[in-house]
MDTraj code that builds the backbone (N, CA, C; nanometers):
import mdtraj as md
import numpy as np

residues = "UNK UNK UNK UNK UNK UNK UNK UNK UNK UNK UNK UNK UNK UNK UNK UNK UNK UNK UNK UNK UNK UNK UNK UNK UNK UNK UNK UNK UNK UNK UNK UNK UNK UNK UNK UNK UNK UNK UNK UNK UNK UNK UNK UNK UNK UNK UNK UNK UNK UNK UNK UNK UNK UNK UNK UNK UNK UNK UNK UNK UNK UNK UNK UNK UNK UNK UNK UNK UNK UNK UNK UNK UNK UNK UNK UNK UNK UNK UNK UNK UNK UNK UNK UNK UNK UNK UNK UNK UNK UNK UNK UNK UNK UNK UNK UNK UNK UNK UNK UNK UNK UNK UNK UNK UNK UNK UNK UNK UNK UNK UNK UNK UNK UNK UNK UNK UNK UNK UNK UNK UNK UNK UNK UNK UNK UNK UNK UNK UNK UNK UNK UNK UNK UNK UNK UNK UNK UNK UNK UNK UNK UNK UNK UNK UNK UNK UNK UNK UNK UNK UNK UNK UNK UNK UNK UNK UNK UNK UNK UNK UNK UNK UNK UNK UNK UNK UNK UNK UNK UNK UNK UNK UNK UNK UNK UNK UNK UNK UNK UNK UNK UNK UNK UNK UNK UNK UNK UNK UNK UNK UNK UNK UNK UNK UNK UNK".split()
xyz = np.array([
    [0.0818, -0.1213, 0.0000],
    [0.0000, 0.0000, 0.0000],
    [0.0855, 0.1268, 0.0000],
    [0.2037, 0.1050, 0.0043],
    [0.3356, 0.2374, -0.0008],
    [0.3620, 0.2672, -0.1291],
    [0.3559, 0.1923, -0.2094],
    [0.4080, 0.2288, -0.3606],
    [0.3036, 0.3673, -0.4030],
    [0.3827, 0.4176, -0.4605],
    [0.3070, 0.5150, -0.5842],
    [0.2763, 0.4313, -0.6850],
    [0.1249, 0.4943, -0.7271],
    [0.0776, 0.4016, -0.8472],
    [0.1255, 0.4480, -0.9943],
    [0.0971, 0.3318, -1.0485],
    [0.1672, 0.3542, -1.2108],
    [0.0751, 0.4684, -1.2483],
    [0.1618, 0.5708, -1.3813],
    [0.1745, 0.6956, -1.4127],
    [0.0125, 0.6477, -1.5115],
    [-0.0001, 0.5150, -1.5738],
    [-0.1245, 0.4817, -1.6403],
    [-0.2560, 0.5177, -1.5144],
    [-0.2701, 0.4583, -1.4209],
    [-0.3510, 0.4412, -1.3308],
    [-0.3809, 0.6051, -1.2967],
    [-0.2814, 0.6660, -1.2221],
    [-0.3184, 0.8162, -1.1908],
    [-0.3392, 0.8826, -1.3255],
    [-0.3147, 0.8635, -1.4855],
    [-0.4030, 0.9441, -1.5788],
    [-0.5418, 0.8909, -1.5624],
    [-0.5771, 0.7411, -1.5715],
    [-0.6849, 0.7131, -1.5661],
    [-0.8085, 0.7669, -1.4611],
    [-0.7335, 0.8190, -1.3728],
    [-0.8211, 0.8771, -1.2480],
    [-0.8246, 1.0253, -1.2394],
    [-0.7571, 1.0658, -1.2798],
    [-0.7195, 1.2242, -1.2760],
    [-0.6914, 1.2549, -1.3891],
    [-0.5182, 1.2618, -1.4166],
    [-0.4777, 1.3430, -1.5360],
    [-0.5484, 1.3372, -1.6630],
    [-0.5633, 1.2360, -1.7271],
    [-0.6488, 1.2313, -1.8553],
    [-0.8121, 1.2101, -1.8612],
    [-0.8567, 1.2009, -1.7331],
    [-0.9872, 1.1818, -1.6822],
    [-1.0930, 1.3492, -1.7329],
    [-1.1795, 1.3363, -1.8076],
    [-1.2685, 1.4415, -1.8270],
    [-1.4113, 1.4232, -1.7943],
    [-1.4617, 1.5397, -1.8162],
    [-1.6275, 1.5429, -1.7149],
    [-1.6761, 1.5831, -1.8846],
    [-1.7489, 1.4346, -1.9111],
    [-1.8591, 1.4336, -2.0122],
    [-1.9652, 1.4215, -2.0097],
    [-2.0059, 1.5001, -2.1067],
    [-2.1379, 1.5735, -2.1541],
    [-2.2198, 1.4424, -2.2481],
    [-2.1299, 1.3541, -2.3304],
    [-2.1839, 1.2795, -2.4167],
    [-2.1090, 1.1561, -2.4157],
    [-2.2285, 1.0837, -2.4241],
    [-2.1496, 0.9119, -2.4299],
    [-2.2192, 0.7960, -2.5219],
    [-2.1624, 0.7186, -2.5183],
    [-2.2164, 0.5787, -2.6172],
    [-2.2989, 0.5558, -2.5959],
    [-2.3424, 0.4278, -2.6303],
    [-2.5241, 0.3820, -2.6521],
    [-2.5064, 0.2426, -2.5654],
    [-2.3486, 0.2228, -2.5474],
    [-2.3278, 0.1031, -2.4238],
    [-2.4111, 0.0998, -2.2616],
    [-2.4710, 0.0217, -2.2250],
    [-2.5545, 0.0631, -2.0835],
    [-2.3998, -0.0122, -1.9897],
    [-2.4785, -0.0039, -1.8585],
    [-2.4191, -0.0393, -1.7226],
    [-2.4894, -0.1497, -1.7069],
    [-2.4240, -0.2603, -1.6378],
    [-2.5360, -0.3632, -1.5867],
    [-2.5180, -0.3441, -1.4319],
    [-2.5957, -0.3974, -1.3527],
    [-2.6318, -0.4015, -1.2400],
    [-2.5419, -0.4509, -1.1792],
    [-2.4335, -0.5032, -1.2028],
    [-2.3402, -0.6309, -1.1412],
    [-2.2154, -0.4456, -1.1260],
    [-2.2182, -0.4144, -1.2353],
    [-2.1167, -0.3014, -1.2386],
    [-2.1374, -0.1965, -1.1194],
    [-2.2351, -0.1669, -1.1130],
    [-2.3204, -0.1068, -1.0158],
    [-2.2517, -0.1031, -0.8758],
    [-2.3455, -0.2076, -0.8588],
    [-2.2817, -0.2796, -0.7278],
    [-2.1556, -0.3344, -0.7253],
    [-2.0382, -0.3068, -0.7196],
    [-1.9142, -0.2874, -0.7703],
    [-1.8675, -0.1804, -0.7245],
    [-1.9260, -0.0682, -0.7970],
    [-1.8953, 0.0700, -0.7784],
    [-1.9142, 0.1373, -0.5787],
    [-2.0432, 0.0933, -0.6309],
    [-2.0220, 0.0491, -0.4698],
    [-1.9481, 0.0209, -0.3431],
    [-1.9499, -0.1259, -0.4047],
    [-1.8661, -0.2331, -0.3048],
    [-1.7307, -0.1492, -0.2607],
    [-1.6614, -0.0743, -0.3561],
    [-1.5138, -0.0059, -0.4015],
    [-1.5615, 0.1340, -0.2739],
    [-1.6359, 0.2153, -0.3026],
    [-1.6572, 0.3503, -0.2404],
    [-1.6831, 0.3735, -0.1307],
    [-1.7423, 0.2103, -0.0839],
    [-1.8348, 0.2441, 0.0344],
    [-1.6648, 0.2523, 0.1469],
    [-1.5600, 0.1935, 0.0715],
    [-1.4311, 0.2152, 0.2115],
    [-1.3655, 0.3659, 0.2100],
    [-1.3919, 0.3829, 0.1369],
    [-1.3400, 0.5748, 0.1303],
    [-1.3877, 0.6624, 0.2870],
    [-1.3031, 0.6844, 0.3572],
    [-1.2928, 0.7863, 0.4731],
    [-1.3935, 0.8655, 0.5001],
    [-1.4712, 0.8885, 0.5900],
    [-1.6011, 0.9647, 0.6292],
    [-1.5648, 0.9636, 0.7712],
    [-1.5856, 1.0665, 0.8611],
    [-1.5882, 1.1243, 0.9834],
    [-1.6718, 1.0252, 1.0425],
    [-1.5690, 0.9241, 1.1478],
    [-1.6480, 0.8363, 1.2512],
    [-1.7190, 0.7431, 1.1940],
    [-1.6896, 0.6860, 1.0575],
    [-1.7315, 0.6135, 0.9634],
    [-1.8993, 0.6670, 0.9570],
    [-1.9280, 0.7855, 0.9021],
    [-2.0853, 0.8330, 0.9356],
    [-2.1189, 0.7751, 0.7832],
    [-2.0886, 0.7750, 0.6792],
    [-2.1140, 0.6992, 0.5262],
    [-2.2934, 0.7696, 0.5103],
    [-2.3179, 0.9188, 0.5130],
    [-2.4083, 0.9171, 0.5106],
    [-2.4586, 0.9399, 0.3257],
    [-2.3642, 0.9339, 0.2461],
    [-2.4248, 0.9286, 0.1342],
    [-2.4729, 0.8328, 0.1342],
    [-2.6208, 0.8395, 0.0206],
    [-2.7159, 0.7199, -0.0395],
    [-2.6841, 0.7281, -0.2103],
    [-2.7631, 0.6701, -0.2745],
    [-2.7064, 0.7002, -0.4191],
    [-2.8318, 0.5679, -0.5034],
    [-2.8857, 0.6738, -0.5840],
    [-3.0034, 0.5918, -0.6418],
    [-2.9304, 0.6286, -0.8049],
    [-2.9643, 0.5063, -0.8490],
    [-2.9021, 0.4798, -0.9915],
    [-3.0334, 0.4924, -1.1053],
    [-2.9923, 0.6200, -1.1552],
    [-3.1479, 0.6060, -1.2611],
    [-3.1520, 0.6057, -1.3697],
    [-3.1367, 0.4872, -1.3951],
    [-3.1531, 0.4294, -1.5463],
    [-3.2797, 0.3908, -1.6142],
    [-3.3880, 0.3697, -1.5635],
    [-3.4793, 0.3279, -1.6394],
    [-3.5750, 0.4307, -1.6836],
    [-3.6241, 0.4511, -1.8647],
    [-3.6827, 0.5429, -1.9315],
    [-3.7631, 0.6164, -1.8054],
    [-3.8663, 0.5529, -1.7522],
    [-3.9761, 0.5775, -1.6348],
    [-3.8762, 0.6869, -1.5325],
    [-3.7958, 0.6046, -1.4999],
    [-3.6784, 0.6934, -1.3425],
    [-3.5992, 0.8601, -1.4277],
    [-3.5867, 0.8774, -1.6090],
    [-3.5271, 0.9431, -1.6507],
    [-3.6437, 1.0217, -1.6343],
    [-3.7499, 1.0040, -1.6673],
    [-3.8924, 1.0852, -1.7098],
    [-3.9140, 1.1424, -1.5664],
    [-3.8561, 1.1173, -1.4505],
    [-3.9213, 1.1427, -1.3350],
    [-3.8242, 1.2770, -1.2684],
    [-3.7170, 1.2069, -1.3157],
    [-3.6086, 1.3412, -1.3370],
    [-3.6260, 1.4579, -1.3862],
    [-3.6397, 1.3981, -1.5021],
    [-3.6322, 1.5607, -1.6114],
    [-3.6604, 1.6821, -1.5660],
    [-3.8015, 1.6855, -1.4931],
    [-3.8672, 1.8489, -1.4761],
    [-3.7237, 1.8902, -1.3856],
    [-3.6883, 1.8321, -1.2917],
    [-3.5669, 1.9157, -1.2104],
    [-3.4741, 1.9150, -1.2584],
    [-3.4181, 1.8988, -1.3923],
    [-3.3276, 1.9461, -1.4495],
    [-3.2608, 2.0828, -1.5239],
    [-3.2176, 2.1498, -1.5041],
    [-3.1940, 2.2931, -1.5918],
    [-3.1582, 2.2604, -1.7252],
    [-3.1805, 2.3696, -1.8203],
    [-3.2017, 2.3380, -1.9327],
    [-3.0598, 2.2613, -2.0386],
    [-3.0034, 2.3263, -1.9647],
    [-2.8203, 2.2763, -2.0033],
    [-2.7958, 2.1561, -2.0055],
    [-2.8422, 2.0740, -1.8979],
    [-2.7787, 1.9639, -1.8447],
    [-2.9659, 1.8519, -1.8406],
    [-3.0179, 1.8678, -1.9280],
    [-3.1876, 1.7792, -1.9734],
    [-3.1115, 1.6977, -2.0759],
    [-3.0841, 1.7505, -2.1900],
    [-3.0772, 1.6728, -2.3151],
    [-2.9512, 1.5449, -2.2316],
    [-2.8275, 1.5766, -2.1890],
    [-2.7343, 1.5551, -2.1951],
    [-2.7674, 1.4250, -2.0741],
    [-2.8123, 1.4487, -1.9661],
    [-2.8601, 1.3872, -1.8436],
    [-3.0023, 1.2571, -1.9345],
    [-3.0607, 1.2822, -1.9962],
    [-3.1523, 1.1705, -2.0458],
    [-3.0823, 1.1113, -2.1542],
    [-2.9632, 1.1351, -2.2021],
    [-2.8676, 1.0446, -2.3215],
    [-2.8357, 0.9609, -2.2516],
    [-2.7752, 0.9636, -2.1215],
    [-2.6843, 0.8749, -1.9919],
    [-2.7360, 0.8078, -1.9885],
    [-2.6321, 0.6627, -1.9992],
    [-2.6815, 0.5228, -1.9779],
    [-2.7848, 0.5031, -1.8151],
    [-2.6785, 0.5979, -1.7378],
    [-2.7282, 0.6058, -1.5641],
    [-2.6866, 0.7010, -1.5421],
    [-2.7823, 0.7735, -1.4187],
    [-2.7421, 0.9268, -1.3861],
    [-2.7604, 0.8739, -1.2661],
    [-2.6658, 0.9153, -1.1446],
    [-2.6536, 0.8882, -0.9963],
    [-2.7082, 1.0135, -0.8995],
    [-2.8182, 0.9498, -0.8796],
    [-2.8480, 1.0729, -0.7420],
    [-2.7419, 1.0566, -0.6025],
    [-2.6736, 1.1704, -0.6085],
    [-2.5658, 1.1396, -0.4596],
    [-2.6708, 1.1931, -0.3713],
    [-2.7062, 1.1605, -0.2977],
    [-2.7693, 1.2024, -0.1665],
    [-2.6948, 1.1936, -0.0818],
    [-2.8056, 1.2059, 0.0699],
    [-2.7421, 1.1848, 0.1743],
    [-2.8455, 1.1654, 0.2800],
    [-2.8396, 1.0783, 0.3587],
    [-2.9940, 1.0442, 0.4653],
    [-2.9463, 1.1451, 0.5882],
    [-3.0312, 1.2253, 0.6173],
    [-3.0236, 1.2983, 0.7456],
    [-3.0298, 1.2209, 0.9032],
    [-3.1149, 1.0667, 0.8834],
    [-3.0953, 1.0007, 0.9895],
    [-2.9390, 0.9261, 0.9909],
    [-2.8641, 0.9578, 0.8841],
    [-2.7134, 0.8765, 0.8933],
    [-2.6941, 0.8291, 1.0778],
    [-2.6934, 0.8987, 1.1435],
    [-2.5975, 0.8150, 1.2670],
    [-2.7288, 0.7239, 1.3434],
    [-2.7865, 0.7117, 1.2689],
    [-2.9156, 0.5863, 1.3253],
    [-2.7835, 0.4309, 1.2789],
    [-2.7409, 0.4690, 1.1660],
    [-2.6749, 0.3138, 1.1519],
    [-2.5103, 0.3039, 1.2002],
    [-2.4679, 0.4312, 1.2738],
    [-2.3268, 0.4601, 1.3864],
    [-2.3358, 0.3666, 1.4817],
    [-2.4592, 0.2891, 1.5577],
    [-2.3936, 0.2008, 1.6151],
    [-2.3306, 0.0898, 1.5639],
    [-2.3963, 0.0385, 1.4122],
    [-2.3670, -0.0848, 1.3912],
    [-2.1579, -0.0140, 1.3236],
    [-2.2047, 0.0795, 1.2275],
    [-2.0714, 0.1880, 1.1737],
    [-1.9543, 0.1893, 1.2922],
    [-1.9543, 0.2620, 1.4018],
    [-1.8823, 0.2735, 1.4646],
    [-1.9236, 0.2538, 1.6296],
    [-1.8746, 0.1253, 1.6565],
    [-1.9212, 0.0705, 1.7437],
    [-1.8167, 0.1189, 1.8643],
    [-1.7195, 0.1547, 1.8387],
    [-1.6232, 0.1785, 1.9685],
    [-1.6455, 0.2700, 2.0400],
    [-1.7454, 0.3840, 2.0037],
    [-1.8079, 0.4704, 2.0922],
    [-1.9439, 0.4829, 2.0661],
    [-2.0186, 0.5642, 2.1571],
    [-2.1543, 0.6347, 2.1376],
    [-2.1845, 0.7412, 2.0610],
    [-2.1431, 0.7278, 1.9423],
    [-2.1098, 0.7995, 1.8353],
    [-2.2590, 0.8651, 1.7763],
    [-2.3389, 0.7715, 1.7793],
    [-2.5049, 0.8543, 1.7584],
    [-2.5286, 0.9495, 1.8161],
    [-2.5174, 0.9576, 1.9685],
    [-2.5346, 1.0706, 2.0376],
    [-2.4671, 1.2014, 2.0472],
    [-2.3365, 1.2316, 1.9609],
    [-2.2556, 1.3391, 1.9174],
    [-2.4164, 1.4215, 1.7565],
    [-2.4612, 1.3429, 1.7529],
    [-2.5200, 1.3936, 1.6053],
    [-2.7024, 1.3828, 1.6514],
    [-2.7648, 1.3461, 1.6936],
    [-2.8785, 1.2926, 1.7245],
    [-2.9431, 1.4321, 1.7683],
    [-3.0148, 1.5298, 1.7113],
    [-3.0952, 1.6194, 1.7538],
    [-3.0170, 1.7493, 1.7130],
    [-2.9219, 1.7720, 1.6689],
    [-2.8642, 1.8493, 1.6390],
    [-2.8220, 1.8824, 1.5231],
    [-2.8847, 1.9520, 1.4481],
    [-2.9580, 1.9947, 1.3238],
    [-2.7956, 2.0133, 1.2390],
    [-2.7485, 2.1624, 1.3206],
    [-2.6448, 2.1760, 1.1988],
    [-2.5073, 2.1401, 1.2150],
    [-2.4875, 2.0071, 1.2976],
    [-2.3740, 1.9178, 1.3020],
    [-2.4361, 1.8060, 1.1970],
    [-2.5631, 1.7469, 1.1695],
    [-2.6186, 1.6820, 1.1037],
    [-2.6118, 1.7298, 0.9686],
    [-2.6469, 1.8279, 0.9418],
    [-2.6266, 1.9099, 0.7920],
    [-2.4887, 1.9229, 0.7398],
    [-2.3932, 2.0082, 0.8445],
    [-2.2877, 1.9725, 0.8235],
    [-2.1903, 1.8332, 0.7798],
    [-2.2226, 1.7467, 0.8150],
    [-2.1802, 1.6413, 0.8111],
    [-2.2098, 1.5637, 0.7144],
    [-2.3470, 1.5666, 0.7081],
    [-2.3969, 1.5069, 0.5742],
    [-2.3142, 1.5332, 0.4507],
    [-2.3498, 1.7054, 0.4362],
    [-2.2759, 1.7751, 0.3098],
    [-2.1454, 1.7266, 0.2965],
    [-2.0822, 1.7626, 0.3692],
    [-1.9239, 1.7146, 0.3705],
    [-1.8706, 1.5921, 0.3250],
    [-1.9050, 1.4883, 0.4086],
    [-1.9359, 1.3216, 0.4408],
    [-1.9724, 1.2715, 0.2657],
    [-2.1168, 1.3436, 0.2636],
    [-2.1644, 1.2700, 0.1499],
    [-2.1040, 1.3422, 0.0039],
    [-2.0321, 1.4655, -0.0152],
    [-1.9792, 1.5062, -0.0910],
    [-1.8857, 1.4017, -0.1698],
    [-1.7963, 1.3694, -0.0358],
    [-1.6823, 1.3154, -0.0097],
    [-1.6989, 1.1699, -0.0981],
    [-1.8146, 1.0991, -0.0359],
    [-1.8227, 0.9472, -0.0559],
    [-1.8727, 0.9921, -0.2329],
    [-1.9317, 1.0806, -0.2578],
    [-1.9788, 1.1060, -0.3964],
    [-1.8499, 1.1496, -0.5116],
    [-1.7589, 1.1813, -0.4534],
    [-1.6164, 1.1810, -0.5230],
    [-1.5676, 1.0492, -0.5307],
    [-1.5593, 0.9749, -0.4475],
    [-1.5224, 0.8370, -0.4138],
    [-1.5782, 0.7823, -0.5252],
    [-1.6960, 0.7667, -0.5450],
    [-1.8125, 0.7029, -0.6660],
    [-1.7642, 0.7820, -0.7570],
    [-1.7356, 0.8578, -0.8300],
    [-1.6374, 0.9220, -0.9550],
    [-1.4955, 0.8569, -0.9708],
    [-1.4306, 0.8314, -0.8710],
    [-1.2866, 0.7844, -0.9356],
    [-1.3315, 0.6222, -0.9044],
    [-1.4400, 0.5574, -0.8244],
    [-1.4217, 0.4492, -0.8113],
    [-1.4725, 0.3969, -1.0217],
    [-1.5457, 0.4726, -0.9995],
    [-1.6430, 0.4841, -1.1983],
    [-1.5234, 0.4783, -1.2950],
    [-1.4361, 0.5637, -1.2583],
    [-1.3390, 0.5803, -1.3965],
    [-1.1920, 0.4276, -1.3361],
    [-1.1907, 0.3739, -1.2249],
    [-1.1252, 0.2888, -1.2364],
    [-1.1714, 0.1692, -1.2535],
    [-1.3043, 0.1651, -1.3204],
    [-1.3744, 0.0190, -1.3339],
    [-1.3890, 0.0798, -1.5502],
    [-1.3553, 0.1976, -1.5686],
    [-1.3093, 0.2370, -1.7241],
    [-1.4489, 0.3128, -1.7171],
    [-1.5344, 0.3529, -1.6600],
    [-1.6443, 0.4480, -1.6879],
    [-1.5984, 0.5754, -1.6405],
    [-1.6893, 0.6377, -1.7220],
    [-1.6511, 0.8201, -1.7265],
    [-1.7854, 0.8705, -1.6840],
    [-1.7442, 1.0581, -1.6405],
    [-1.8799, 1.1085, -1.5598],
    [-1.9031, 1.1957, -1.6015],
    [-1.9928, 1.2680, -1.5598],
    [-2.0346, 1.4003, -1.5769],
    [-2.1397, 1.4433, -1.4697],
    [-2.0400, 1.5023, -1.3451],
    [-2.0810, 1.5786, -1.2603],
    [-2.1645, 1.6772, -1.2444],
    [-2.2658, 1.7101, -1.1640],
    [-2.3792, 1.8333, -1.2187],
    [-2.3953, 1.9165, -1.1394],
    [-2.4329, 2.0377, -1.0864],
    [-2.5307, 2.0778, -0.9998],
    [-2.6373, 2.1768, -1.0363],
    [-2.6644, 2.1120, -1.1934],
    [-2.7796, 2.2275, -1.2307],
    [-2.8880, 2.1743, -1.2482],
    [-2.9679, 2.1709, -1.1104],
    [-3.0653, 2.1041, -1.1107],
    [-3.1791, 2.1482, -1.0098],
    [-3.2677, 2.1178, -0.9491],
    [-3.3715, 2.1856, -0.8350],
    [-3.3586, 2.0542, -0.7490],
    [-3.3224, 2.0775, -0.6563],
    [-3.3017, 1.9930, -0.5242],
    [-3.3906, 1.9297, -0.4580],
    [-3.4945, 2.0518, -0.4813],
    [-3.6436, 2.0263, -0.3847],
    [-3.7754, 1.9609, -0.4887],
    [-3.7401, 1.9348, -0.6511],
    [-3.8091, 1.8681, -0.7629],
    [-3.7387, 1.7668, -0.7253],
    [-3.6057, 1.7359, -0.7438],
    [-3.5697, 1.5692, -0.6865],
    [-3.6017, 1.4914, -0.5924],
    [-3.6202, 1.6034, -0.4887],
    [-3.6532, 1.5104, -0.3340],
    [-3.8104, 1.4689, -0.3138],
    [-3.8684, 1.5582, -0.4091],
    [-4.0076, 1.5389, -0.3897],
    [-4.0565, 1.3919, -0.4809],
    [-3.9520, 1.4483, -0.6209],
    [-3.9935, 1.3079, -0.6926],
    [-3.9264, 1.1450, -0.6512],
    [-3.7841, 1.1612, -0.5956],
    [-3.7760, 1.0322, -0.5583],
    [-3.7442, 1.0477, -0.3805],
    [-3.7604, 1.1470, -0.3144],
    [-3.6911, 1.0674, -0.1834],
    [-3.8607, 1.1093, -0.0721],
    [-3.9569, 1.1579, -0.1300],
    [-4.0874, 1.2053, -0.0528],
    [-4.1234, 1.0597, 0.0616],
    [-4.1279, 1.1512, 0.1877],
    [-4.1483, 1.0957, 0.2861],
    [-4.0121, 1.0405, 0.4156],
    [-3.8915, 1.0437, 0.3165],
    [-3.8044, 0.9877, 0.3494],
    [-3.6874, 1.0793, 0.4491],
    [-3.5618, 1.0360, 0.4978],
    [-3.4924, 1.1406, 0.5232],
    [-3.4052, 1.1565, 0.4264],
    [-3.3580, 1.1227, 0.3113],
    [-3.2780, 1.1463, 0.1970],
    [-3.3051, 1.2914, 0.1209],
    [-3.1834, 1.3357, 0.1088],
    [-3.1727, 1.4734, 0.0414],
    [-3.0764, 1.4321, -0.0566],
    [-3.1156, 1.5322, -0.2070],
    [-3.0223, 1.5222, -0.2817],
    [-2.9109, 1.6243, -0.2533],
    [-2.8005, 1.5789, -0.3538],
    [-2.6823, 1.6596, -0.3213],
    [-2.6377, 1.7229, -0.4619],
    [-2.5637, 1.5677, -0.5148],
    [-2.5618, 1.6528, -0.6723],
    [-2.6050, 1.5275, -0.7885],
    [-2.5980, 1.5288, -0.9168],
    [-2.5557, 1.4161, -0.9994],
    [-2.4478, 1.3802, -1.0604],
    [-2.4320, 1.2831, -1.0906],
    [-2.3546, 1.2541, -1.2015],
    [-2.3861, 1.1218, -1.2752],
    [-2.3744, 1.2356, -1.4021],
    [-2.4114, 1.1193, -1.4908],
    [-2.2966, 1.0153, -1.5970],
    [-2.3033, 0.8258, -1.5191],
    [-2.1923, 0.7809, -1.6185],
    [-2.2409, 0.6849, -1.7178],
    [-2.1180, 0.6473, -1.7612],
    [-2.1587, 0.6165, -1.9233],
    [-1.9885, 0.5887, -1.9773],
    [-1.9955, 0.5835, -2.1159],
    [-1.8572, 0.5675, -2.1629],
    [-1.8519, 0.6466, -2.2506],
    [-1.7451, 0.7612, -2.2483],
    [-1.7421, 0.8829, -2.2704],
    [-1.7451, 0.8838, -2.3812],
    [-1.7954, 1.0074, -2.5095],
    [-1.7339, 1.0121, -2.6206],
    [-1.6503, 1.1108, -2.6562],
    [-1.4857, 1.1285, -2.6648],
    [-1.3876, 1.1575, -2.6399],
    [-1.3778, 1.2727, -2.7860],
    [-1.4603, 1.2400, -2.8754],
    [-1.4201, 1.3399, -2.9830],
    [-1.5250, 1.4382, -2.9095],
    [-1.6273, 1.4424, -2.8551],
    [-1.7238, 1.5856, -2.8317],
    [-1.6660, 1.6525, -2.7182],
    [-1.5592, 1.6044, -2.6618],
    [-1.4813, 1.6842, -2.5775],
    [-1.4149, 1.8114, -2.6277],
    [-1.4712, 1.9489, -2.5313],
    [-1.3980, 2.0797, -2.5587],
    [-1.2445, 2.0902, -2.5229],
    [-1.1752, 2.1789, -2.5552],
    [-1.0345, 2.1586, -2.5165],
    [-1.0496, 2.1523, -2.3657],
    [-0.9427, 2.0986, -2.2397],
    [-0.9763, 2.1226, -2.1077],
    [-0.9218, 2.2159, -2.0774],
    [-0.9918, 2.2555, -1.9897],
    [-0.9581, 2.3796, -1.8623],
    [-0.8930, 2.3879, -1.8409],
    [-0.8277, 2.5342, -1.8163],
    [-0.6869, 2.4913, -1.7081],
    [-0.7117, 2.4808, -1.5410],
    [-0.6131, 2.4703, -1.4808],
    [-0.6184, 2.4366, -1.3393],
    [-0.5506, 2.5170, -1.2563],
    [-0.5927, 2.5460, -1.1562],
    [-0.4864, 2.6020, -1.0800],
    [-0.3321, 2.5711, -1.0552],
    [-0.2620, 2.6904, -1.0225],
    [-0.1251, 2.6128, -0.9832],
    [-0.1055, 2.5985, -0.8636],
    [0.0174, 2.5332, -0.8398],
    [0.0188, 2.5005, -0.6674],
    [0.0744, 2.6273, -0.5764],
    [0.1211, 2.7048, -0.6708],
    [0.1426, 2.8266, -0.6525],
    [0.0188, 2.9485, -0.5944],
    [-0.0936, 2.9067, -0.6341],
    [-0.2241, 2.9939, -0.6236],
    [-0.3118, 2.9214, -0.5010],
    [-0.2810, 2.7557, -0.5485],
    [-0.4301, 2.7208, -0.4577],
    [-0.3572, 2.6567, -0.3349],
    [-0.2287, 2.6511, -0.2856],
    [-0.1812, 2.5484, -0.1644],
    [-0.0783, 2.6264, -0.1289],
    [-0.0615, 2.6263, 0.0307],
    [0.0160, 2.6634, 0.1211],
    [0.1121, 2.5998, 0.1872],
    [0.2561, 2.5676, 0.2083],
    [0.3280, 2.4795, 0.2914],
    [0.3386, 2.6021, 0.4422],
    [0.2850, 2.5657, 0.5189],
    [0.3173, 2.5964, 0.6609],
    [0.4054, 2.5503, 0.7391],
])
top = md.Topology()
chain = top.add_chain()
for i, resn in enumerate(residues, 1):
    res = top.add_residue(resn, chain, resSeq=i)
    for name in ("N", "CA", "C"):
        top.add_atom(name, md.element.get_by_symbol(name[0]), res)
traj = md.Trajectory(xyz[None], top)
């Protein structure tokens, strides 16, 4: 677990990795899915809280249910996707901290307390929703990250009644590499990081 990984592996995850808009007519099967999964769910979260959820919506019916909360930019592009991932996040997360993190009373740090709960979620489930992006592009699928969408049209259409909130999407698929714009540039380490 000390080695640096091969220079192939970190393009595949990062360096040559792009956020697409358009992809093939190849689907996901369910086995892939759960996979993606299996891989993300070990990614680091505060006190193991894992409060992202993540609903996979692939079927014509689940795209149609979407759509109205989509902005106009990101409709056409979001109903091409083999699967578009709702990242959520359940607001009851530390209901499942005892079984999560059993070495303390870890529910009761979060249990009634609104904006350690919010906080945490956001953060937590951000986090595990990045995790599900590089876990995607190291199983060879590509994404396209969103947040132009209505939060409160998603939650009503798939999470009503529930404690699940959406967060953001992303939609994967297998990229198509010629409709790619030139990329962005990036910050330097000069602008965005500090050695103290």
């Amino acid at each position: 677990m000390s080695q640096v990984l091969d220079a192939a592996v970190l393009d595949q995850l990062f360096r040559e990795a792009r956020t697409f808009s358009y992809f093939d007519d190849r689907q996901i099967d369910d086995e892939t899915l759960k996979s993606l999964y299996d891989v993300l769910k070990f990614g680091p979260t505060s006190a193991n809280s894992s409060p992202a959820r993540f609903v996979f919506v692939r079927s014509p019916e689940s795209k149609e249910k979407l759509k109205p909360a989509l902005s106009e930019g990101n409709r056409d592009k979001t109903m091409a996707a083999p699967v578009t991932v709702i990242v959520a996040y359940d607001l009851a997360f530390y209901d499942e901290l005892p079984a999560l993190f059993p070495q303390a009373d870890a529910r009761s740090w979060f249990a009634g307390n609104d904006a350690v709960i919010q906080a945490t979620c956001l953060r937590n489930g951000s986090l595990q929703g990045a995790y599900l992006m590089l876990a995607a592009r190291a199983f060879g699928l590509d994404c396209g990250p969103m947040s132009g969408f209505d939060n409160a049209v998603v939650d009503a259409a798939f999470f009503e009644g529930t404690n699940w909130r959406s967060n953001f999407l992303i939609n994967l698929g297998y990229g198509v590499r010629e409709k790619l714009h030139p990329r962005n540039p990036r910050l330097p380490f000069e602008t965005a990081c500090r050695i103290v």
